[in-house]
C-alpha positions as CSV (number, residue, x, y, z in Angstrom):
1,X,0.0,0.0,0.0
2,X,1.2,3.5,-0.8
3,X,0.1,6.8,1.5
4,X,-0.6,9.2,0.1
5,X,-1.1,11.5,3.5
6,X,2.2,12.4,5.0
7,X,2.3,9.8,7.8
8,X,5.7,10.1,10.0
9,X,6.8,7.4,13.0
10,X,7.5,10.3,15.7
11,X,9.0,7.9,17.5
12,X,10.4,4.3,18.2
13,X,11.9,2.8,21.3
14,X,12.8,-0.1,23.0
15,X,12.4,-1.0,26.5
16,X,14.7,-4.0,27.3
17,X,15.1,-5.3,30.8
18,X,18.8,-5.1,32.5
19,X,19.0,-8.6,33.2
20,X,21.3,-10.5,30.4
21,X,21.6,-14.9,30.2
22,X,23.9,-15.7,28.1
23,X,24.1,-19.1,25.4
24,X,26.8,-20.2,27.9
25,X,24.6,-19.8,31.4
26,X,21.9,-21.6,29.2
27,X,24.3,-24.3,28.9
28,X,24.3,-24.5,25.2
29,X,27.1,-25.6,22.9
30,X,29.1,-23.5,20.6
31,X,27.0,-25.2,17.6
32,X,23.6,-24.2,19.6
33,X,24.7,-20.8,20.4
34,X,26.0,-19.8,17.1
35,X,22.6,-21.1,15.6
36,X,20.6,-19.5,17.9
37,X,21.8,-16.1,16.4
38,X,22.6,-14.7,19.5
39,X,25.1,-14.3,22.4
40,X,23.1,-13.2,25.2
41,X,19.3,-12.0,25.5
42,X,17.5,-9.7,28.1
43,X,15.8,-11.6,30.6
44,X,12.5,-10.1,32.5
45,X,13.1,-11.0,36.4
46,X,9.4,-10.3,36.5
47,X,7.9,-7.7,34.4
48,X,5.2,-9.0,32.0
49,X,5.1,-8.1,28.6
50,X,2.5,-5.4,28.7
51,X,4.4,-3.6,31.8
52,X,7.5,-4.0,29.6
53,X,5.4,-2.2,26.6
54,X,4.1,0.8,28.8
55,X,7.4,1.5,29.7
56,X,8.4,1.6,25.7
57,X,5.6,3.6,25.6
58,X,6.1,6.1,28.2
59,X,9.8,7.1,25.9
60,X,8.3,6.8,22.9
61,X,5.2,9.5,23.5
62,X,7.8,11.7,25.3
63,X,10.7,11.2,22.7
64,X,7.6,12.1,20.2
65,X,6.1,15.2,21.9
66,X,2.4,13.5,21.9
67,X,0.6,14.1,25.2
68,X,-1.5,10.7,26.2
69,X,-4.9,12.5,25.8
70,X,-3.8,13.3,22.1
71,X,-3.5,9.4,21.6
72,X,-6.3,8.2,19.4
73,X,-5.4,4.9,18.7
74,X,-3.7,2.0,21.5
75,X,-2.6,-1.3,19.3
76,X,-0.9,-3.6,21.0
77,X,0.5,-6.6,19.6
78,X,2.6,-9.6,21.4
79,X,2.9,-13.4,20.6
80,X,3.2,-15.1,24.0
81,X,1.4,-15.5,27.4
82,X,0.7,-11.7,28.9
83,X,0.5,-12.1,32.6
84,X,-3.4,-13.2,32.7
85,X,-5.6,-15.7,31.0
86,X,-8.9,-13.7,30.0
87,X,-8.2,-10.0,29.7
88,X,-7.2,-7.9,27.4
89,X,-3.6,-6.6,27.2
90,X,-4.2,-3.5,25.0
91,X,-6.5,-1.4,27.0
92,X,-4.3,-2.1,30.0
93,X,-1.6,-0.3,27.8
94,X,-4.0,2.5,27.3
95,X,-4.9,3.2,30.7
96,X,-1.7,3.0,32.1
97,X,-0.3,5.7,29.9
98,X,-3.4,7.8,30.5
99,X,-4.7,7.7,26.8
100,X,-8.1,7.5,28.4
101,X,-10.0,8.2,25.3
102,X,-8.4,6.0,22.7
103,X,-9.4,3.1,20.7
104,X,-7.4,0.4,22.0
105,X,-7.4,-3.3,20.7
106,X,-4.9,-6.2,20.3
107,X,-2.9,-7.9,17.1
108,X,-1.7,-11.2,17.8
109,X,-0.1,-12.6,14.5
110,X,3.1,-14.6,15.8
111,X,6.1,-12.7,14.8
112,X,4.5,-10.7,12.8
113,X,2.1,-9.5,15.1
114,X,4.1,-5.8,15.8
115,X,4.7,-5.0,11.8
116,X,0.5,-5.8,11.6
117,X,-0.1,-3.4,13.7
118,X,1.9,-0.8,12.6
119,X,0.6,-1.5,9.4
120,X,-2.9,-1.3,10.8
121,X,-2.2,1.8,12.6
122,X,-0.9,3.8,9.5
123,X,-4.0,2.3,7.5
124,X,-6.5,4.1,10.1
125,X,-4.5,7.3,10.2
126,X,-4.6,7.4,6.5
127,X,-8.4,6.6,6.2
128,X,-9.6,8.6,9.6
129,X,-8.6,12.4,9.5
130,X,-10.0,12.0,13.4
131,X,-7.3,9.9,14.5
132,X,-4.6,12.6,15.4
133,X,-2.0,9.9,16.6
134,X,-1.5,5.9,17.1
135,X,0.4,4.1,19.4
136,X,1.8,0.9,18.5
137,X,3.4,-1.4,21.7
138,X,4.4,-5.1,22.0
139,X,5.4,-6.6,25.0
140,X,6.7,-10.2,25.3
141,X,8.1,-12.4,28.9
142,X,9.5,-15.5,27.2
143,X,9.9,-17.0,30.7
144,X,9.9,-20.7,32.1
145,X,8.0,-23.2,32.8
146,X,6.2,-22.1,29.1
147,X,8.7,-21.4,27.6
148,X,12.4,-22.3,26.8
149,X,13.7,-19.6,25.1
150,X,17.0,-20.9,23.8
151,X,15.5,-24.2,22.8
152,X,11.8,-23.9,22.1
153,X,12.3,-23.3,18.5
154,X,14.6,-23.7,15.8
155,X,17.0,-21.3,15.0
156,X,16.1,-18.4,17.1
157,X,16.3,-17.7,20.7
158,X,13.6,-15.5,22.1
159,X,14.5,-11.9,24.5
160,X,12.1,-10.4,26.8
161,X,10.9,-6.8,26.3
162,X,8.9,-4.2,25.1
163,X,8.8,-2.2,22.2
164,X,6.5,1.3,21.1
165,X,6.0,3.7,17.9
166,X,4.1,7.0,17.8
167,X,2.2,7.6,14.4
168,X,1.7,11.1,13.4
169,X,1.1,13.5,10.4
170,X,3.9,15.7,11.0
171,X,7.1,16.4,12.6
172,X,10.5,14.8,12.1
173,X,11.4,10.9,12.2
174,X,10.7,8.7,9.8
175,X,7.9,8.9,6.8
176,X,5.9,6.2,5.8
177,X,5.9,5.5,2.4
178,X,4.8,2.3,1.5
179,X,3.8,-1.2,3.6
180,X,3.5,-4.2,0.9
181,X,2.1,-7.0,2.6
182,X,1.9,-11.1,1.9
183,X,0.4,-14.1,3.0
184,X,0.5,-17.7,2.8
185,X,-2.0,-19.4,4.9
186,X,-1.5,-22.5,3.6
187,X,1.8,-23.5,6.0
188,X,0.1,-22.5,9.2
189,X,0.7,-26.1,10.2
190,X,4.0,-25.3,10.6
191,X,3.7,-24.3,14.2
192,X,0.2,-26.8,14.7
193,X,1.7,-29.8,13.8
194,X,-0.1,-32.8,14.2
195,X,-1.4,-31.6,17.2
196,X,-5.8,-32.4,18.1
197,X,-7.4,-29.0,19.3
198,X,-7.0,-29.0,23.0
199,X,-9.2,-27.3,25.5
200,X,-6.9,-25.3,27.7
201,X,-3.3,-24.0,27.1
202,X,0.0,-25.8,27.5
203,X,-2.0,-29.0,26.9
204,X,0.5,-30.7,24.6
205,X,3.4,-29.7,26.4
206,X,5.3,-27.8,28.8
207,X,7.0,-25.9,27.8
208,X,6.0,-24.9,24.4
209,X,7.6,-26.8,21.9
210,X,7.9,-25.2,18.3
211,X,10.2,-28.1,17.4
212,X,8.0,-30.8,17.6
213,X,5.7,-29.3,15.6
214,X,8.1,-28.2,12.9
215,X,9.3,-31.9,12.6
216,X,5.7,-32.9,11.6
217,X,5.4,-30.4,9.3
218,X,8.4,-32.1,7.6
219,X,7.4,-35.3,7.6
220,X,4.2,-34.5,5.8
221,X,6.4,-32.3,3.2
222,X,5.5,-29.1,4.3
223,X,8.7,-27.9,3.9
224,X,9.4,-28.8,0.5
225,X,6.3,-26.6,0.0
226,X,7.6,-23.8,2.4
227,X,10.7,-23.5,0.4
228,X,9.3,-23.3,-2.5
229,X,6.2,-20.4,-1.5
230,X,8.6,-18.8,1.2
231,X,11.2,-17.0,-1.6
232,X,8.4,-16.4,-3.8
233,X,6.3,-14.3,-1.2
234,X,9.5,-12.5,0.3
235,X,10.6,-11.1,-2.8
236,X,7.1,-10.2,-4.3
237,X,6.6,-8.3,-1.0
238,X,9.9,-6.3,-1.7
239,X,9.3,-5.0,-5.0
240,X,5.8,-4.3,-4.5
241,X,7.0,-2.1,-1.2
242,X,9.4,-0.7,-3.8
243,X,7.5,0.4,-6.6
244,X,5.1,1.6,-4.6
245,X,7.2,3.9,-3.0
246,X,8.1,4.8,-6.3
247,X,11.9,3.4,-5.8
248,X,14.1,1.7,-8.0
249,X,16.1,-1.4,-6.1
250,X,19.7,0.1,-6.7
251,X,18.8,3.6,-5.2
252,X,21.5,4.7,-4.0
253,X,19.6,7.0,-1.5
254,X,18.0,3.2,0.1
255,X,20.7,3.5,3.1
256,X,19.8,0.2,4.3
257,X,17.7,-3.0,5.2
258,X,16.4,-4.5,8.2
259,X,15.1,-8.1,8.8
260,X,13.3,-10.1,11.5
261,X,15.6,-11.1,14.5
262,X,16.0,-14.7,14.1
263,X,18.9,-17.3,13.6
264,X,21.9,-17.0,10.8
265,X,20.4,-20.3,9.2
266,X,16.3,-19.1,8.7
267,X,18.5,-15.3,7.7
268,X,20.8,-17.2,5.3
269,X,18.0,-19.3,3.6
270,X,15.0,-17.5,3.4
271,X,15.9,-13.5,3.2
272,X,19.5,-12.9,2.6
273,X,19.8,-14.1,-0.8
274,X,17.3,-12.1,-2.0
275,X,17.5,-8.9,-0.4
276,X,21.3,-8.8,-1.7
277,X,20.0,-9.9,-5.1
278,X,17.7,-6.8,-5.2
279,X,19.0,-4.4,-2.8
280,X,22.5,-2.5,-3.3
281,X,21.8,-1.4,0.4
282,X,23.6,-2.8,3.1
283,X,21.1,-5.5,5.3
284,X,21.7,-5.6,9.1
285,X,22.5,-7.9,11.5
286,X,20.6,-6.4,14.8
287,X,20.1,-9.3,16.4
288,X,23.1,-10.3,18.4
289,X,21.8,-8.7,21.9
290,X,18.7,-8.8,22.0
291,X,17.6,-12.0,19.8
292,X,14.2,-12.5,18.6
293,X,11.6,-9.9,20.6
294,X,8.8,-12.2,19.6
295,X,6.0,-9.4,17.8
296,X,8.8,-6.6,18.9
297,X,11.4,-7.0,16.1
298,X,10.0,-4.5,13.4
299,X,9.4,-1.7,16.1
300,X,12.9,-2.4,17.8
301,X,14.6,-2.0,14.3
302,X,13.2,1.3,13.7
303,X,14.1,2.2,17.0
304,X,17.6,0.7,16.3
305,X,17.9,3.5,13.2
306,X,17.0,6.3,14.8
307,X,19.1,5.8,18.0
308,X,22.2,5.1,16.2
309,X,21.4,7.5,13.7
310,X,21.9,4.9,10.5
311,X,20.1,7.5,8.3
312,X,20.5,10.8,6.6
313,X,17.7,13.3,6.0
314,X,16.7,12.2,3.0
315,X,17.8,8.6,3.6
316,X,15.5,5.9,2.9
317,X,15.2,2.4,4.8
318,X,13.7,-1.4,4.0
319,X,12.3,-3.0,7.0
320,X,11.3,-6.8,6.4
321,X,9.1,-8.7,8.8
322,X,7.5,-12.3,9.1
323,X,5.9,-14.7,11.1
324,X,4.3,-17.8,11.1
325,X,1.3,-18.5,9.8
326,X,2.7,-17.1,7.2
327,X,2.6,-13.7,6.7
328,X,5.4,-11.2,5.6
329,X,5.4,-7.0,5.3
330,X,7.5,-4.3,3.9
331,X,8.2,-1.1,5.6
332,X,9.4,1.9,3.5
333,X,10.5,4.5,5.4
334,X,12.8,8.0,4.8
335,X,14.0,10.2,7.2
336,X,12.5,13.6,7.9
337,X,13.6,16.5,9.6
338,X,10.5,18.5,9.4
């Protein structure tokens, strides 16, 4: 999709907890650590996600300039348990921040839960001339018994933490130019499996166990399938984000690329290849200390190019998301100063 309306991220932050484990403390090997994709990960010593996303949130409205009353819109979006069982998450967000008027609702999309709602978020302030701002949080606690973070999945381990974005029609930060979305429903097995529907959660194991699930996939040849739909989606996502921005691939002004947080082997496979085959930009690795922030990765790598300051006024930006299910985005963004 292309905006047309001058839509600007205002902000982006991350909100990690100070608390590291590293691959070694985790007692994994040198083989395990390297395909996990990174060396040590935040850890949450008891913050749940959504406390960890109103604390994202708290920066990100300040570092924007948006008062919480000015907040029209509260998505938040996370992949894992959020500290209760019937409740919802997002309007927990809103009231803690104080946006006491706004619209708030969740997104729960695997990994790809935080790029849908930013997505969703710029598609309302596009469409709604009401909506002054959107806020966009995630918030995921990756913690034991559920879950095993450094071996609960294939090549990835999972970091706790929070993430936020302010959506605006003006200022300085980053402009939205274009969000290309695709899908594949057709692997959602991947993370079902063989599994029967159960009636209550963490009824076919504990802790979750992505592996087991992937192995059945296998064996019924859904990868075969995967690798063959997988490529095909990723790059047809690109160049629609890129014509629709009205970019050539070798634009020299495209500073850079940015891809979902997950292992060297999924990276290596699945993106690399074709993001260098189409990009001249430079894709990075942001990964390494934080691992994979479950619905949090797209926020934290916008946050990640503002607060080192990777581009230029004028500079542009790819931002490639995806998560199970399947679904994949493309975020084209350009620094503003005004």
């Amino acid at each position: 999709m292309r905006f047309g309306n001058v839509l600007t991220i205002r902000a982006a932050t991350t909100w990690l907890p100070p608390a590291r484990q590293s691959a070694d403390a985790a007692g994994l090997t040198a083989v395990e650590a390297a395909a996990a994709g990174a060396v040590e990960v935040p850890v949450s010593d008891g913050l749940s996600g959504p406390e960890m996303a109103v604390r994202a949130a708290r920066r990100a409205l300040t570092e924007a300039r948006v008062p919480p009353a000015e907040t029209d819109l509260v998505i938040h979006a996370w992949i894992h348990h959020q500290g209760h069982d019937f409740w919802s998450p997002a309007h927990y967000v809103a009231d803690q921040l104080g946006a006491s008027d706004a619209v708030a609702f969740g997104v729960q999309q695997m990994c790809h839960a935080g790029a849908m709602a930013l997505h969703t978020a710029a598609v309302r302030l596009e469409a709604d001339p009401s909506v002054r701002h959107a806020l966009v949080t995630t918030g995921d606690r990756f913690a034991a018994p559920g879950f095993d973070r450094w071996r609960g999945d294939y090549d990835a381990v999972f970091g706790d933490g929070g993430t936020a974005a302010v959506v605006g029609r003006s200022g300085p930060g980053l402009r939205i130019l274009s969000f290309a979305l695709g899908s594949a429903p057709e692997l959602e097995s991947m993370y079902r499996g063989r599994d029967e529907f159960a009636s209550a959660p963490l009824t076919h194991s504990v802790p979750i166990d992505a592996r087991r699930t992937k192995k059945a996939f296998l064996a019924d040849g859904g990868m075969a399938r995967f690798a063959e739909v997988g490529p095909a989606k990723v790059r047809a996502t690109l160049l629609a984000a890129l014509d629709e921005a009205g970019l050539e691939p070798d634009d020299p002004r495209i500073r850079c690329a940015t891809l979902s947080r997950l292992g060297p082997k999924t990276i290596d496979l699945l993106y690399l290849p074709i993001m260098q085959g189409v990009l001249k930009a430079e894709v990075l690795d942001l990964a390494g200390r934080t691992g994979h922030l479950g619905g949090g990765d797209a926020i934290a790598n916008l946050a990640d190019l503002w607060d080192r300051q990777l581009l230029a006024p004028g500079e542009f930006a790819i931002g490639f998301s995806g998560g199970g299910g399947f679904t994949w985005s493309c975020l084209v963004v350009q620094r503003v100063t005004d």
